[in-house]
N, C-alpha and C positions, 0 to 999 in steps of 0.2 A: 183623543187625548186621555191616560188616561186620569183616574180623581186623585185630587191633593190626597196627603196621609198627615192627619195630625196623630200623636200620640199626650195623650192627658196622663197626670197621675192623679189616683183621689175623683175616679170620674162616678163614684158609683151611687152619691148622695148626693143632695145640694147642690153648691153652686156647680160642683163640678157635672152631676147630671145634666142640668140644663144646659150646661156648655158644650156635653155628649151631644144632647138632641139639637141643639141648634148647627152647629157644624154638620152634623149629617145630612140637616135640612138644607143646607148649602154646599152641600157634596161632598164633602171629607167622607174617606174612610176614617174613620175614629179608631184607637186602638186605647184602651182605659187600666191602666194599672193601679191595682186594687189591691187589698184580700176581703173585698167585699163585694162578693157576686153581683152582678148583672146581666141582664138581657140587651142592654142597650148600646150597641156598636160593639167589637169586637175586643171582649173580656181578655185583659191576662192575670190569669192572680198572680199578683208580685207585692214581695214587703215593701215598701217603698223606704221604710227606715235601715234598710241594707243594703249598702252599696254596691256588690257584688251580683246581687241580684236583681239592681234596678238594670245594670248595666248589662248583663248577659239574654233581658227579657227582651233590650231593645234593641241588641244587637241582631236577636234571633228578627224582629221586625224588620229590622233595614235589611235583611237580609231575605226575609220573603219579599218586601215591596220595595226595593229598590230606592229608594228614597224617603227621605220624612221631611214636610213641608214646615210643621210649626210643631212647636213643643208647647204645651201648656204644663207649668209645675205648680199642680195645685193641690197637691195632699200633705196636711195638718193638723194639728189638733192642739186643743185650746188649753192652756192653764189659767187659772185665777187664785193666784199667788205672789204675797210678797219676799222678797229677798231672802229673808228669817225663815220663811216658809218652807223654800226651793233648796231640798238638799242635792246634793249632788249625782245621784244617781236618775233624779228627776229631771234635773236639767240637761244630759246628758241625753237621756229618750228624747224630749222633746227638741234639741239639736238634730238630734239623727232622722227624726223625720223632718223636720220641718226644713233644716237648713241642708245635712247632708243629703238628703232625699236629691235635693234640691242638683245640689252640685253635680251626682251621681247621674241624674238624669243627663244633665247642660252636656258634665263629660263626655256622653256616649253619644249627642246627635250630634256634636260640632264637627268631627270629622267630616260626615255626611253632607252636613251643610256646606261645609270649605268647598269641597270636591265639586257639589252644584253650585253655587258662588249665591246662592240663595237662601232664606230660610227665616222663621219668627218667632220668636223665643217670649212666650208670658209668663213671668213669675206673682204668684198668686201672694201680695201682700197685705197690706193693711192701714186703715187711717191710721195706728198708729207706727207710720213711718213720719206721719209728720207729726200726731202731738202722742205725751203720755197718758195711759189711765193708769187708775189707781188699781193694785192688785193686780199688778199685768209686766213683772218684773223680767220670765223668763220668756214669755211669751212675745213682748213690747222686741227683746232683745232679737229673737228670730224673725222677726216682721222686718226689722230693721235690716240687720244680715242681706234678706231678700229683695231689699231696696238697692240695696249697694249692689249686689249682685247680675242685677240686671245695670244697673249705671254701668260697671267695671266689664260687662259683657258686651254691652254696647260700644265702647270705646274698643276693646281688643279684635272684634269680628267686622265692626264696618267696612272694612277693608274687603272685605269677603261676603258683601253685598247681604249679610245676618245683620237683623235686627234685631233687640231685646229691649222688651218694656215691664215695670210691672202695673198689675192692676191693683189699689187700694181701698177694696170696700169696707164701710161702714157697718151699722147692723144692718143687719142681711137676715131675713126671715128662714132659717135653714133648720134642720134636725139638730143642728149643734145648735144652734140658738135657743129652741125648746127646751132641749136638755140642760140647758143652762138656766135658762128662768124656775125648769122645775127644779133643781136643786137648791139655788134661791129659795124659792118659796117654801121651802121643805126645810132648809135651816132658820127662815125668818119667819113663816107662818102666814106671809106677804099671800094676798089673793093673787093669781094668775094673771086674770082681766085687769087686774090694778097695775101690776108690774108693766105689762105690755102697755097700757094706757100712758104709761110715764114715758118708755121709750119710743113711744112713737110723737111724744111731744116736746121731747130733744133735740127731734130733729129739726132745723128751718123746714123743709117742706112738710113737714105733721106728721110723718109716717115713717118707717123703717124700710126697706129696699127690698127687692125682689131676686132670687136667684139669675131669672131671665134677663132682669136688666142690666147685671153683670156679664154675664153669656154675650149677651147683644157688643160690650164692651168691648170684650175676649176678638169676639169675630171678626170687628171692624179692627183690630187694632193688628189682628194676621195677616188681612186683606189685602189686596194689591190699592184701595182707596187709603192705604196707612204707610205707603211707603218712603214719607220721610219723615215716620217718629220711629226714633231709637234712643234709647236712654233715659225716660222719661216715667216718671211714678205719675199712674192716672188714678186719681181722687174721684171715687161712686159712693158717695156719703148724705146726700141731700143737702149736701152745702154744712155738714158739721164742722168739719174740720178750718170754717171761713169762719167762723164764729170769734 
């Protein structure tokens, strides 16, 4: 038989690496759309904030491997801005990757999936689909998008035996998390160890989340032990968002 084929986007840091290595570790060939090199499963550099080219990278896939098993849509990138902030040429980038990225990918596997009457679709969102933060105007807005997107995908493909869910993590101990405390601290003058100290006491469980144990989420929610969630925004927050 032979191995499932998932394709990721954004697989090449963070959560998305660990969701690289954990799929591999249970059989997937991994195929990771980037333009951030890696060694870990099967590189394609692609913009992901261009539709045309997310779309022709994974046509070229389904066309070597016959099939794609699950889609993971998980390349983004973070604003910390209010409204007044977010001009328009800003909020437009951060649409085209986060949201069209998005879409661009769904477009190009649903064929594939129809035709096998199977298939699993994870969109990478965020706690705040369910509440707001502060300074998180265009960003709150794409998380959102990406909530719906899997709800509205899930209702249009059940039919067609495709599942779509998304996943909602909290903080997430990632390179974009870093890079965010250090700018932080860099325009407040905030200690490092201090800032992390406070977010990790935000959470009900004390601590802030791990790349893998979103992966672990990803996995189980591809799996054939997941096959009758579809539509469903899954919250990996250490209970923040029950608060």
């Amino acid at each position: 038989m032979p191995q499932p084929v998932a394709i990721i986007t954004g697989g090449s840091l963070g959560i998305g690496l660990a969701i690289v290595e954990t799929l591999i570790k249970k059989g997937y060939t991994v195929y990771n759309l980037d333009i951030l090199p890696s060694d870990v499963g099967e590189f394609c550099h692609c913009d992901v904030s261009n539709v045309n080219e997310v779309k022709s990278t994974i046509a070229s896939i389904i066309n070597k491997t016959g099939r794609v098993d699950a889609l993971i849509s998980n390349a983004g990138k973070h604003l910390s801005a209010t409204i007044e902030q977010t001009d328009e040429s800003t909020l437009d980038a951060l649409f085209a990757l986060n949201v069209k990225g998005a879409y661009a990918a769904l477009q190009a596997v649903l064929p594939s999936m129809k035709q096998a009457k199977s298939g699993s679709i994870v969109l990478m969102s965020s706690d705040q689909a369910f509440i707001a933060k502060r300074n998180s105007f265009a960003y709150n807005l794409t998380k959102n998008a990406l909530a719906s997107m899997a709800k509205t995908t899930a209702l249009d493909y059940a039919q067609y035996g495709i599942r779509a869910n998304a996943v909602c993590p909290g903080t997430i101990e990632t390179p974009l998390f870093h890079r965010a405390i250090d700018a932080y601290c860099t325009r407040s003058g905030a200690k490092k160890e201090d800032v992390i100290a406070e977010e990790n006491a935000l959470q009900p469980l004390g601590r802030i989340g791990k790349p893998n144990e979103v992966a672990a989420l990803v996995a189980f929610l591809i799996s054939s032990e997941a096959t009758f969630i579809t539509g469903s925004l899954q919250a990996i927050d250490g209970g923040y968002t029950a608060q």
